[in-house]
Structure formats: structure tokens, C-alpha cells
C-alpha positions as CSV (number, residue, x, y, z in Angstrom):
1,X,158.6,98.5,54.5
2,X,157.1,102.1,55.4
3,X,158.1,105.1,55.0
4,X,161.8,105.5,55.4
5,X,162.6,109.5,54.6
6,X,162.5,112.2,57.1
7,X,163.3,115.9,57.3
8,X,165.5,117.4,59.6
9,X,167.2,120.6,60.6
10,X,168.6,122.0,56.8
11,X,168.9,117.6,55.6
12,X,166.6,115.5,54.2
13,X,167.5,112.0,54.7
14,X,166.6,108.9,53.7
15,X,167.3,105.1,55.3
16,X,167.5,101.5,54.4
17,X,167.3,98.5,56.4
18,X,165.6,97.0,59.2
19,X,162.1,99.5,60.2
20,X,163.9,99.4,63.6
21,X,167.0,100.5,62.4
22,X,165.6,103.5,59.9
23,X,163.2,104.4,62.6
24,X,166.2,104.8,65.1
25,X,167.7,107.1,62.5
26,X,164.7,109.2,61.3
27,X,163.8,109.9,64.8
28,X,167.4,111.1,65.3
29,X,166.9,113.4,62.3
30,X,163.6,114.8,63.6
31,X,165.4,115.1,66.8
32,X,168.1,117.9,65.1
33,X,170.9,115.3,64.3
34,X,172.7,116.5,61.3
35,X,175.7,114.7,61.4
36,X,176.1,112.3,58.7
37,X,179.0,110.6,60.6
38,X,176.5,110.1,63.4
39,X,173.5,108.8,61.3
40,X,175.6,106.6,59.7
41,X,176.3,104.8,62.9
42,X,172.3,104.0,63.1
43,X,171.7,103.0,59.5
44,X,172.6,102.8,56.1
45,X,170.9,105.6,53.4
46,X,171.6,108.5,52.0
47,X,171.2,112.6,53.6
48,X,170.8,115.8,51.4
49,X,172.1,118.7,52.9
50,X,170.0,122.0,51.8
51,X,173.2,123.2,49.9
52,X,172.5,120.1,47.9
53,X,175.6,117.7,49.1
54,X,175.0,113.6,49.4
55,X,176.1,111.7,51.6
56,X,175.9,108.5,51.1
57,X,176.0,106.0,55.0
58,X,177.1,101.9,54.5
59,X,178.0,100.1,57.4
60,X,179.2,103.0,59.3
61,X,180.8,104.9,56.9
62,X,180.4,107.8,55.1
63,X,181.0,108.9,51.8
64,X,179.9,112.1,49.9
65,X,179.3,111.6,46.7
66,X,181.0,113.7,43.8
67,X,178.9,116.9,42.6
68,X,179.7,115.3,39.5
69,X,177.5,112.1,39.9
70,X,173.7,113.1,38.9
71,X,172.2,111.4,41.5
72,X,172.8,108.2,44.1
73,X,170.3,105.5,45.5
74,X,171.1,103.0,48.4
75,X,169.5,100.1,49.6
76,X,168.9,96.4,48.4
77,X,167.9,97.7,44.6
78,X,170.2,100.0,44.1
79,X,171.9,98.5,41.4
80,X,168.7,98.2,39.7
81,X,167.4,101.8,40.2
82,X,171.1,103.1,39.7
83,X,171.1,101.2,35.9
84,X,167.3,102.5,35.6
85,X,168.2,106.4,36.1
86,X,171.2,106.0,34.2
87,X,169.3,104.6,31.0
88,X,166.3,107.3,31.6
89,X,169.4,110.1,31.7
90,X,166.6,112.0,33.9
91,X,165.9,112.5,37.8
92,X,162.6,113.9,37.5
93,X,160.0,113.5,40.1
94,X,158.1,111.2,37.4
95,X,161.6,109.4,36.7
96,X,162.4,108.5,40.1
97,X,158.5,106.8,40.6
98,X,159.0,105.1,37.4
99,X,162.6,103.8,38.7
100,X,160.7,102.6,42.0
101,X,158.0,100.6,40.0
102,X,160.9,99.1,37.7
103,X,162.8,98.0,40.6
104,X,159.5,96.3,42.5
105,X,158.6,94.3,39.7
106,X,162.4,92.9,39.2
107,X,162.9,92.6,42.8
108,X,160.8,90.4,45.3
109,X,162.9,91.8,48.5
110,X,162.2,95.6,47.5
111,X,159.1,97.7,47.1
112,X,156.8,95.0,49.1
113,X,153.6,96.8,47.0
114,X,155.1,100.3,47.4
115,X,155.4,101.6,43.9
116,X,156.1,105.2,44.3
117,X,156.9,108.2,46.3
118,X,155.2,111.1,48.1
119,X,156.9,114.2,47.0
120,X,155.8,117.2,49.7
């Protein structure tokens, strides 16, 4: 795994998958793609509109998810960082690297060494 975020025009998004796959979709976002709908069709992960809306991409789809809902993960540990942030009851910068570290240790298909996040 590498880095799998990238900034685009007023989204942040964020990919999961293949490296081919997310870097297919991150160049599209450096590129000025902003469509969800059209991410979606090169990989699955999440983008964060500026207004703060989430959209969440699986197998071609999209969803947004409900203002309601205090955050949303993607990607083979989901279930695992989902139950994490849920117990913590806290998205903070510190939560989210401590939900990544949990997740590598209890998973031997995610995190690959990569224990945390670079926040810029």
C-alpha cells in the first residue's frame, strides 16, 4: 500500500483497492474530476466535498452518507476501524491514527507497516 488520498478541486478523496486502480482515481482527482459518480467508476473509497458531504464509492456506486452518521471508513478494515471509532465516540486526528494502528495489528491484509496518517 501507499498513499491513497488526494486533493482535488473543493474534494478530498480517498481510495481503496488495487495501487493501479487508486492511482487511476487520484490522478483523476488531481486532474479536476469532482464527480463522485465518475470516481466511483475507477475505484472504491470515499470523497469529502468542502461543504463537508461523504460520499461513499463500492463497486460503482455511490452513496452519500447521512449528515447524521459521524464519520465513514471504506476499504478491507472497515468493519474494524468503523467498531474502533464507534467505541472511542471521537474522530480526532489522534483517534483516527489510533483506529489505523488497531486495525493493522488485527488485520494481516491492511496497514502492510503503515500505522498512521499524514494530516497536512
Amino acid at each position: 500500500p501507499g498513499t491513497k488520498v488526494a486533493r482535488g478541486d473543493g474534494i478530498v478523496a480517498a481510495f481503496c483497492g488495487t495501487n493501479a486502480a487508486c492511482a487511476k482515481a487520484m490522478k483523476a482527482v488531481r486532474a479536476g474530476e469532482t464527480d463522485a459518480d465518475e470516481l466511483a467508476r475507477l475505484c472504491d473509497g470515499l470523497v469529502v466535498t468542502e461543504e463537508g458531504k461523504i460520499y461513499e464509492l463500492f463497486n460503482g456506486l455511490v452513496e452519500r452518507t447521512p449528515a447524521r452518521e459521524a464519520f465513514a471508513v471504506n476499504g478491507s478494515g472497515f468493519a474494524e476501524a468503523a467498531a474502533f471509532l464507534s467505541g472511542a465516540q471521537d474522530c480526532s486526528e489522534a483517534t483516527v491514527k489510533a483506529a489505523l494502528k488497531y486495525v493493522a495489528t488485527v488485520r494481516s491484509d491492511c496497514g502492510d507497516g503503515i500505522n498512521g496518517l499524514t494530516f497536512d
